[in-house]
N, C-alpha and C positions, 0 to 999 in steps of 0.2 A: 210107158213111163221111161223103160230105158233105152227104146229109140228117141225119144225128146229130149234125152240125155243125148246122146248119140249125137244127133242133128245139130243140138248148141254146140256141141264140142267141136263138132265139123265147123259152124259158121265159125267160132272164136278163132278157132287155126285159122281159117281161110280167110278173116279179117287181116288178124295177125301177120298172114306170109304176106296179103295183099299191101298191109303197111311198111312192111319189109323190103319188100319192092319196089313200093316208090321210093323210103328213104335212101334205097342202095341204088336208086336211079337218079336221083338228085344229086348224091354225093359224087356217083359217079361222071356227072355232066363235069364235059372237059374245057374249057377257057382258056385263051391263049389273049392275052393283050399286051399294047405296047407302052412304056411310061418314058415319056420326054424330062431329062433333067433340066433345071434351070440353073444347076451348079456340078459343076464336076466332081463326082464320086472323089477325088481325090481331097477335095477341099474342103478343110479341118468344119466340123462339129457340120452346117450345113449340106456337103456332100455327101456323108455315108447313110442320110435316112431314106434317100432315093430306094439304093438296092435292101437296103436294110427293113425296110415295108415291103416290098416284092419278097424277098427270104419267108419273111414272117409267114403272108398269106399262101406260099407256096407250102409252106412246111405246114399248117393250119390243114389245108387242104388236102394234106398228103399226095401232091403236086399235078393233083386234078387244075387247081386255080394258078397258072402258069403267067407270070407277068416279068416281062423283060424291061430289066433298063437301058435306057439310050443317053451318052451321054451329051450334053450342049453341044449343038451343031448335025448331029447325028440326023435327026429328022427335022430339028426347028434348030431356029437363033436359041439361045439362052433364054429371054423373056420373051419369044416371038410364040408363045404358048395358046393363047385365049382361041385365038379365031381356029386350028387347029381341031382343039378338043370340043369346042362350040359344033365345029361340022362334021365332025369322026375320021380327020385325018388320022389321029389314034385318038386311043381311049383314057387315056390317064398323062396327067403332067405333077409333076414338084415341083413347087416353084414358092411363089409369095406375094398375096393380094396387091400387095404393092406394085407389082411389076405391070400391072395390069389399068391403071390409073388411066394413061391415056383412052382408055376405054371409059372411065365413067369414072372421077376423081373421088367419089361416093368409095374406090377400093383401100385409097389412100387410110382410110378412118377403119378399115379390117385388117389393116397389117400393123402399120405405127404412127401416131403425128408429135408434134415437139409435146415437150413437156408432159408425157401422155402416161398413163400408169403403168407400173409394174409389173411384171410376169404374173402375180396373183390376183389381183387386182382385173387385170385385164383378160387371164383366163376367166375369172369368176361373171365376168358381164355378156363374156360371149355363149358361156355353155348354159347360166342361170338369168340372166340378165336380159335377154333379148334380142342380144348382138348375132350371137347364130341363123335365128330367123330371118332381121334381115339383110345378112351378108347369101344365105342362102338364095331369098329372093334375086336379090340382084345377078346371082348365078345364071338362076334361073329362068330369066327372061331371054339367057339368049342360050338354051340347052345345055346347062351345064350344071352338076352336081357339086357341091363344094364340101369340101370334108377338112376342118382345120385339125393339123395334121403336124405342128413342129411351134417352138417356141424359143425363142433365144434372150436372154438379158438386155442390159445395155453393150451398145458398140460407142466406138471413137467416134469426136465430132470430125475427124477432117485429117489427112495426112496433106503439109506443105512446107515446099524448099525453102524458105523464111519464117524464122519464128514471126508471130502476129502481136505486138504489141498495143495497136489500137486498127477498131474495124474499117479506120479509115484506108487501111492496107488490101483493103478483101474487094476491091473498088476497082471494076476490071478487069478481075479475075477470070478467066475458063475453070471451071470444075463440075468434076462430077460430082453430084446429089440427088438422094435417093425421096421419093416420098413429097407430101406437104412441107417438109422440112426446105425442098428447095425454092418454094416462093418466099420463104421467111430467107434464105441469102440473096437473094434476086433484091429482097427491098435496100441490099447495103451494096451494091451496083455489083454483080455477082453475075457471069453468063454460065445457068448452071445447064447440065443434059445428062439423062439417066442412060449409063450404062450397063451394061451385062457385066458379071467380075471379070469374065476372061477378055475385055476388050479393055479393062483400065488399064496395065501395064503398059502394051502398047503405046496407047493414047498419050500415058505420061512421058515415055520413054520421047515418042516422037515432039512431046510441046502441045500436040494437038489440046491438052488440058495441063494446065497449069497445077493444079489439085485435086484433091476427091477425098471421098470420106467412102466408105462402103460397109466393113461389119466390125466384129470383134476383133480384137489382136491376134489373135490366133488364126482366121478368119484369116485376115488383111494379110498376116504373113506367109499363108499359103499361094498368094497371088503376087507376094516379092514389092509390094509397094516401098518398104526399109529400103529398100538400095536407091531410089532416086528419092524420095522425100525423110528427110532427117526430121521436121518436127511433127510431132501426130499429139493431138490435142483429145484432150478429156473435160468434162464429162461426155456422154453422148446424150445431149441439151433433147436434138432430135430423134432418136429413137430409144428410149429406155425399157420397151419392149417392142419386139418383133415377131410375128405371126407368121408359123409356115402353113402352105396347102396343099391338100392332094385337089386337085381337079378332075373332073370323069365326065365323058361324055353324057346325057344325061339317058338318052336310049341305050346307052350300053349298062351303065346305072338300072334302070329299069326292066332289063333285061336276065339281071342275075340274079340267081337263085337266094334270098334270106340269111340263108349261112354263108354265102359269099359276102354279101355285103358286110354281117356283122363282122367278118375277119377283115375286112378295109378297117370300117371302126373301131373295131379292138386294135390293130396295127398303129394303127396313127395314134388315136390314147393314150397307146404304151410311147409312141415313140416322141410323146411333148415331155412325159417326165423323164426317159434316155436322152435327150437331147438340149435338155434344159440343165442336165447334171454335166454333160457334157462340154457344155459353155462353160462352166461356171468353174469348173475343175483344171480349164487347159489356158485360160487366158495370163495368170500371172507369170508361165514358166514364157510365152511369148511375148510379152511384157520387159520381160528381163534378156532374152534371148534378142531383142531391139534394143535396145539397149546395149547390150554387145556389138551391136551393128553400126553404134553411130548416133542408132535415134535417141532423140531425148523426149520424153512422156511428160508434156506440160500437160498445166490444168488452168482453163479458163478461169481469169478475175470474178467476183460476184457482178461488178460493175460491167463485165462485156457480158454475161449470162443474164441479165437485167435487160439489156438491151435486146436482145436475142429474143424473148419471151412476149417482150413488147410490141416488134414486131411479129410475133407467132399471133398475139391476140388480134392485129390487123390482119393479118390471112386469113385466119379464122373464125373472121365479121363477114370475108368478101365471101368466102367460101360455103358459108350456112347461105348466103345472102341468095347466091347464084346457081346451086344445086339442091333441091327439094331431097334427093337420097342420100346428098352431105350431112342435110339439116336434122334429116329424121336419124342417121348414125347419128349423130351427136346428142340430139335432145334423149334418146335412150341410154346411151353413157351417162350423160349429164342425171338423168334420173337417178339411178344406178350408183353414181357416183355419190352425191347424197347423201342417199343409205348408208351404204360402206363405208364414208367417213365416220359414222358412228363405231365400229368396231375399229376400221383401221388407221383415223388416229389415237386409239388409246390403247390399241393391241400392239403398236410396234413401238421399238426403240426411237426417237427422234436421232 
């Protein structure tokens, strides 16, 4: 009897160190990866969640999980991110569905389209809603892991050298714009082309564009658009929220250890409601800080927002029409949305 005491106690230890073992073999598997910015660490509330996700999973890991950031240009263009991480030039980018569009306008409907909902709203249909699934899918098809990962309010509809008192003025024009929002300027004779933030200055500075719209105030005034464009216009018609991503190679995804991945996840999680607080706290001091500059903070008519929408509902007949993974984002929001008007028109203030 007290050697089969004996014997249990032997196996239980020797279970025990054997799970000891592997845990302290897991933990200790060492990871080194590369993360391409799609914005410069410097650049207000979008820039610092690049290095600020790497910190996190390094210090998570107690710096077994080592991920460097690179900033734009470093390894890729700004948005030159997809094909990249698709084939394991690195393994991780920052960046935003959006940038990604020419690839499959199906991205345009995971980041922001006009008139589109709110930060709560639009978190709640991609994590409960559907929308994860299939934004993931779409990743997916071309090896690529998607983890949404940053979140921003509304931005400005547009910084330009002439206040706009009717849209017959926008007739012509060069600018930059970002998203499905630029086939909705394109229908008011609009030459729009998406830029990277660190190529609009330039761009403006030379003529080569006439205007641009790009993020928040705070945002926008990290990249100095205030000294050559005096009026910047409000509301932001076209993005009223904005989706950020981490991207990851999807074999290198598959390759890491369970506790590595959930410190990606937990990382990014934390860092939509940091980044969301962030927006939302640093916009009015930049606001008035333009203001100081010169600029003046109009706010579009109902009557040119009217028309604006108008055409958004024609791009977005063409757009379900001519993209089956457009159609299917949408008619899941569209579901989604539904619902939700039950609680969130009678839960919020009009």
């Amino acid at each position: 009897m007290k050697k089969n005491l004996l014997k249990k106690a032997g196996l239980v230890a020797g279970v025990a160190l054997l799970a000891s073992a592997v845990a302290n073999t897991a933990h200790a598997k060492k990871v080194r990866w590369k993360m391409h910015g799609a914005f410069g660490s410097n650049v207000a509330v979008i820039g610092p969640p690049g290095p600020r996700i790497a910190d996190a999973v390094r210090k998570m890991s107690g710096g077994d999980f080592d991920i460097k950031f690179f900033e734009p240009g470093a390894l890729a263009g700004g948005y030159a991110y997809y094909d990249p991480v698709s084939q394991g030039g690195f393994e991780a980018a920052w960046g935003t569905p959006g940038a990604n569009q020419g690839k499959n306008s199906a991205f345009a409907f995971a980041s922001t389209w006009p008139f589109g909902p709110g930060v709560g709203e639009f978190l709640a249909w991609i994590k409960h809603g559907g929308g994860n699934e299939l934004i993931s899918e779409l990743y997916a098809r071309d090896n690529i892991k998607y983890l949404l990962c940053g979140f921003i309010s509304p931005e400005t509809s547009g910084w330009f050298r002439e206040e706009i008192t009717s849209l017959d003025q926008l007739k012509g024009l060069k600018m930059r714009f970002f998203g499905v929002g630029a086939k909705v300027m394109q229908k008011f004779g609009v030459s729009t082309q998406q830029l990277a933030g660190g190529d609009i200055y330039p761009a403006l500075e030379l003529g080569t564009i006439d205007a641009t719209e790009f993020s928040m105030p705070a945002i926008d005034r990290s990249y100095g658009f205030y000294q050559i464009a005096k009026y910047n216009y409000f509301p932001g018609w076209h993005q009223q929220a904005t989706t950020n991503e981490l991207l990851i190679n999807m074999d290198k995804w598959n390759a890491l250890p369970e506790a590595y991945q959930a410190m990606l996840e937990t990382a990014c999680d934390a860092n939509i409601a940091q980044q969301f607080a962030d927006g939302e706290a640093s916009q009015f001091q930049a606001m008035i800080d333009n203001e100081g500059d010169g600029v003046q903070n109009k706010v579009w008519p109902d009557e040119i927002l009217d028309q604006f929408r108008a055409a958004w509902e024609e791009v977005l007949e063409e757009e379900v029409s001519s993209n089956p993974d457009a159609k299917a984002m949408w008619d899941s929001y569209s579901a989604f949305h539904e619902k939700y008007k039950v609680w969130g028109e009678r839960g919020y203030l009009k």
